[in-house]
Every structure is written in structure tokens, then in C-alpha cells.
N, C-alpha and C positions, 0 to 999 in steps of 0.2 A: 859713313858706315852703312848707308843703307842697302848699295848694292850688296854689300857682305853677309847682311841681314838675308837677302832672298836666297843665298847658298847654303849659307851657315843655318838657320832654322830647321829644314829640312833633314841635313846631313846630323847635326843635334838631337833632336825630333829621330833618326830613325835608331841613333845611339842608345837611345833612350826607351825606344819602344821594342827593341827586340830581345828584352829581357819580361818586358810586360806581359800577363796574362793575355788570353784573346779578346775577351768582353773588353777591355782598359785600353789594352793596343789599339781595336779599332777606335776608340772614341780618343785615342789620342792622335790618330792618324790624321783622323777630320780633323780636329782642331791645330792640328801642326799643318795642315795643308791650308785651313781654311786662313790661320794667319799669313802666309806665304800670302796669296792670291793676294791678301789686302794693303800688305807692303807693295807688291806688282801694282796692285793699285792707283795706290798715292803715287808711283813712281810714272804711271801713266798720267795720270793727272795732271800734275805739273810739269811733265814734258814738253818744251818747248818746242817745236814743229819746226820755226823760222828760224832756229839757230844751229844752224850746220855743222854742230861738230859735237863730239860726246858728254853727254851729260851726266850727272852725279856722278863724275871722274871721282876716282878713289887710286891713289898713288902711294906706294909703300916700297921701299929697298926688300927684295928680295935674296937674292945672289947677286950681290953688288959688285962682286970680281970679276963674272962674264954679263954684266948690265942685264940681266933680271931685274923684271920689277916685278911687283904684284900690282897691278894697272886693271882697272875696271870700268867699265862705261856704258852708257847705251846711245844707241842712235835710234831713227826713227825706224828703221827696219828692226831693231833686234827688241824694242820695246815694249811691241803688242808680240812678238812671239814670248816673250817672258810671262806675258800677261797668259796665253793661251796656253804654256807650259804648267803654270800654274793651276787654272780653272780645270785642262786635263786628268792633273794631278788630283784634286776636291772630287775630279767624277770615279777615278780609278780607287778612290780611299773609299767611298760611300757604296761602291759597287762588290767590293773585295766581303764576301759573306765570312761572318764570323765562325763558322762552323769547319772552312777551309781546316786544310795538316798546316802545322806549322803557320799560322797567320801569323801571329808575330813576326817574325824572320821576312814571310813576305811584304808586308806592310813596311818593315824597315829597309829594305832594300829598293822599294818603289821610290821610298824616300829619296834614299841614296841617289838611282839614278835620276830623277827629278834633281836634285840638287848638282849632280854633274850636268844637265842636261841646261841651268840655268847657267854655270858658271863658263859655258861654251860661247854661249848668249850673249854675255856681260865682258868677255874677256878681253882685254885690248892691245896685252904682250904677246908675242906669237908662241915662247914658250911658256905661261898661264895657258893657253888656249890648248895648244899641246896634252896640258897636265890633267884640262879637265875634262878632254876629248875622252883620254884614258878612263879617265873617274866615273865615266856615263857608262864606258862599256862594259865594265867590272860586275857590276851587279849586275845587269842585263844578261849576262853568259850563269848567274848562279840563279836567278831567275828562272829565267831557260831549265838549265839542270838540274833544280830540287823542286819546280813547280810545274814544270812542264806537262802536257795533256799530250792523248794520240798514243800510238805504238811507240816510236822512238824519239823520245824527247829530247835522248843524248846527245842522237846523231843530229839533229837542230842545232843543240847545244854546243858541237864541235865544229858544228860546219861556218854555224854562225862568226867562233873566235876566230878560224883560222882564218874567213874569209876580214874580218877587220885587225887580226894581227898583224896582216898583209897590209893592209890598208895605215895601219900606226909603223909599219917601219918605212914605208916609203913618205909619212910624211914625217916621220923623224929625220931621214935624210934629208928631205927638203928644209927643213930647219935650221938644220947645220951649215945647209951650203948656203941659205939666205944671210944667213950671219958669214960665214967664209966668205962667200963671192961678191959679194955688195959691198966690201971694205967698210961699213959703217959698224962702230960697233953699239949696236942697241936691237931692241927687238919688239918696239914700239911699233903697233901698227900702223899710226899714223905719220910718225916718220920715214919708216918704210916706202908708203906709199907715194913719196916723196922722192924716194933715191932708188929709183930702178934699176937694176942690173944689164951688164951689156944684153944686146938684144940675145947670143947664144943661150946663155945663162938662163935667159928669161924662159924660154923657150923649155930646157934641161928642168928648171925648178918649177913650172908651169905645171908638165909630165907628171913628175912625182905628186904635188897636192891634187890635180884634177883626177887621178886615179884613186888617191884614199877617198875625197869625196864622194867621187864615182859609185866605188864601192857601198858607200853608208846609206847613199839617196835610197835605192840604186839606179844606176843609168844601164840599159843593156851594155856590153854584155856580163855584169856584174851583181848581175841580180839574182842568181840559182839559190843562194841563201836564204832568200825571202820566200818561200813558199815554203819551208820546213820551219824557219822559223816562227810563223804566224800560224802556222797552223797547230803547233806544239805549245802555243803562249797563251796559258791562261787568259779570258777573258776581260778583267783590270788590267794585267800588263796589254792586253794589245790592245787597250785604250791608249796609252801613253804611246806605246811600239808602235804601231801602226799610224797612230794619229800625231804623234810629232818626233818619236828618232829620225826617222827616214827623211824630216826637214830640215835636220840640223847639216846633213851632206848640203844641200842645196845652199843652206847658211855658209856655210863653212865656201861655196864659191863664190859670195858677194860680200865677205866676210878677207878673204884673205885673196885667193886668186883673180879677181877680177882687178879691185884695187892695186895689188904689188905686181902684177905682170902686162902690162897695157898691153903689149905688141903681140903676142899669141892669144890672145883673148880677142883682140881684131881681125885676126887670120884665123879662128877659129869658131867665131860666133856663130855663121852660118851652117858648118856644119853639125850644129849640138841641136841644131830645131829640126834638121828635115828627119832624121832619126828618129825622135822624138814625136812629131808629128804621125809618121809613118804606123810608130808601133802604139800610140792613141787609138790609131784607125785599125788598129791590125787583132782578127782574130774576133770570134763570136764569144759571146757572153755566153755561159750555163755550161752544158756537156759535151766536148769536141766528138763530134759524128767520125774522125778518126779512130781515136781509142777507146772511145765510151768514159772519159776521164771529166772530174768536174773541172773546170779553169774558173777561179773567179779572179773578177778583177777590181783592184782596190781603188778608190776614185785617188784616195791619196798617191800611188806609187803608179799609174797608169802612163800621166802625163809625163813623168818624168827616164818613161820608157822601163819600169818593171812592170812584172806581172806578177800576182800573188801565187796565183796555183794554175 
């Protein structure tokens, strides 16, 4: 039950706290975060390095008629991101001023997406993973919308859903058809990874998750999002926003796409760096002598070919 602990606290915790006073909220923020971190902790700690395969597994029948399970794990990649999800979390609670409209609600809703933003992390069913992708972006979009900073926080707010609505029904398709096309019926990602689909297929289902990811990182050209949204995100939120959503795309390609589709991911390696590289190098920092327009660029979303403004 431990991994359960790093979701459930959180999402508990913000249950909890957005009925709270503001003075009480935030000091239950911190304390609801700083337990989180120290679970992440121990769970670091005791991580095994030299044993290859997911650790503090947590296995429960979920929807047992189309082989759901509720399946949880971490590996050595998704470990220290849990760990840094969390400590994010502890800076974005201590940073968030109690004087804020509405602290409560915001405080609870950080929670919330921390808590989706963990169980993305830990998830090791494809449709868990699915569930908690959704769970991250929810509050993220009410965030945006009732906290939002700048002129139009809406239009952030709208632009933000529609461009990951997009992004959740194409990898709900991809879900379906990995379960459909793979004649295997489970949604285990480590079984998965095991029973690839014909090369077509692979190629078809590839398309669909490397686009949602795309979109979350962002990778050009999927990125027009992210400069309305960071710029309209409160302060605390784009500590978390900035410093670790936009990681979970990139997760979510060594996480799912890379392991379940070998064969386009080898015909495709090459072209995802020269892009990439290209737009690292691309474009001056500060004021484009074009429009007189600021551009800044986020070290986090740079490499992975967006640009903030």
C-alpha cells in the first residue's frame, strides 16, 4: 500500500483542505505535502537499482471482465520523478501566500493534480495510466480558470483543454486498439511489452500515443499552448506546470511508446533529435528585434523543442 499512499494522501489532503479556512489550509497544505515527499522518500531509499523490474508492485482486480487491474510500480526512471513531483509539490504549498482569493480551492486542487501527476508515475496498467493522465489534467484546466493571472486567463484555460482533449482521445484510441489489435487480453504494461503487435499496427498505435505525448511535453509543432498557459498560471502552479507537467509527455514516451512499439521507435529515433536540436539552437533570448515581442524560453520546455513565449 505504499505506492497508494503517495496518491491517496494528496488527493485526501486536498478533500480535506478545501473546505478549510485559509490560515489552516495552508498549514495543511505543507503538512499534507511534506508527508507525501517523505513517503517518496522511503520509497527512494529502499529502491533497489540492480533489480530490473518494478518495485513496491501493488496489484488489485479492478474491472476484471475486460482484465483491468489497479497495478502500481516504480522503476528506476519513474522513482526520483516521484520524488521531484513531490519536493515541487512542498515548494508550490510554502510558496502559494495565504492572502491569495480563494486559497483554499487553490491549495486543494495543487493537491489534486500532484496526486494525478503521481499516479501517472506509478501506473503500470495502460488503462490506470489512462485514468490518471485524465486526473492530472482536471484540476490543471480549473486552476488555469478560477486562478489564472494576465488579461485572458480563459483563453489559456480553453486553449490549454482543447489542445489535451485532443491529446486524451487520441490516446484513448490508442488504448483500445492496443487491447483490440494485440489479441492479448490484459493491459499490463509489462506484458505488453512483451507481445508487440504486427509491424502495421505498431506503426498505427505508435502515431496515436506519440501525438498525445507530443502535445503534453510539448514537442513542436504542438506547443502554441504553452505560452498562454504559463503566462496566465499563477506563480505556485507554474512551479509544478512548468517544472514537472510538461515531463510527464516525455514520461509517458519511455513509459509506454518506446517499450510497446520497438519498430517505429527505431525508424523514428533519428528524426525526434535533429528537430529538437535545431529548435535548442533556434531564435534569441529576450526581445525579437522582429516584433518588439518578449520570447522567453524555458530551460525546461526548450530542449524538448517548445518555446514558452
Amino acid at each position: 500500500m505504499t505506492l497508494t499512499i503517495v496518491w491517496l494522501l494528496p488527493l485526501a489532503g486536498a478533500l480535506l483542505i478545501a473546505a478549510l479556512p485559509p490560515h489552516v489550509a495552508k498549514y495543511m497544505g505543507v503538512l499534507v505535502s511534506l508527508g507525501t515527499l517523505f513517503v517518496t522518500g522511503i520509497v527512494a531509499v529502499l529502491f533497489a537499482p540492480d533489480y530490473h523490474r518494478f518495485q513496491f508492485a501493488e496489484v488489485l482486480p479492478w474491472i476484471p471482465q475486460l482484465h483491468v487491474f489497479y497495478r502500481l510500480g516504480v522503476d528506476g526512471i519513474s522513482v526520483w520523478l516521484l520524488v521531484l513531483n513531490a519536493l515541487l509539490t512542498v515548494v508550490a504549498m510554502l510558496a502559494t501566500p495565504v492572502a491569495m482569493r480563494n486559497v483554499s480551492r487553490f491549495l486543494a486542487l495543487m493537491l489534486a493534480m500532484s496526486a494525478g501527476m503521481a499516479g501517472v508515475l506509478m501506473a503500470t496498467d495502460l488503462v490506470l495510466f489512462y485514468v490518471f493522465w485524465e486526473a492530472m489534467l482536471i484540476p490543471a484546466y480549473f486552476l488555469l480558470w478560477l486562478f489564472g493571472e494576465g488579461e485572458r486567463p480563459g483563453r489559456a484555460a480553453v486553449k490549454f483543454v482543447l489542445f489535451t482533449l485532443v491529446g486524451s482521445l487520441l490516446m484513448l484510441v490508442g488504448v483500445i486498439g492496443e487491447y483490440v489489435f494485440t489479441g492479448q487480453q490484459t493491459f499490463d504494461l509489462a506484458k505488453l511489452a512483451t507481445i508487440p503487435a504486427s509491424s502495421g499496427i505498431q506503426f498505427g498505435l505508435f502515431f496515436l500515443f506519440a501525438l498525445a505525448f507530443a502535445i503534453k511535453t510539448p514537442i513542436f509543432p504542438f506547443h502554441t499552448w504553452l505560452p498562454d498557459a504559463y503566462a496566465a498560471a499563477p506563480t505556485p502552479m507554474l512551479i509544478t506546470f512548468a517544472g514537472f507537467m510538461g515531463k510527464t509527455g516525455a514520461f509517458g514516451f519511455l513509459r509506454i511508446a518506446i517499450p510497446l512499439f520497438p519498430e517505429p521507435v527505431g525508424w523514428w529515433d533519428w528524426r525526434w533529435v535533429v528537430p529538437a536540436l535545431a529548435l535548442q539552437c533556434a531564435g534569441p533570448a529576450g526581445r525579437d528585434p522582429a516584433d518588439g515581442q518578449p520570447r522567453d524560453h524555458h530551460p525546461g520546455a526548450v530542449p524538448a523543442g517548445g518555446v514558452d513565449r
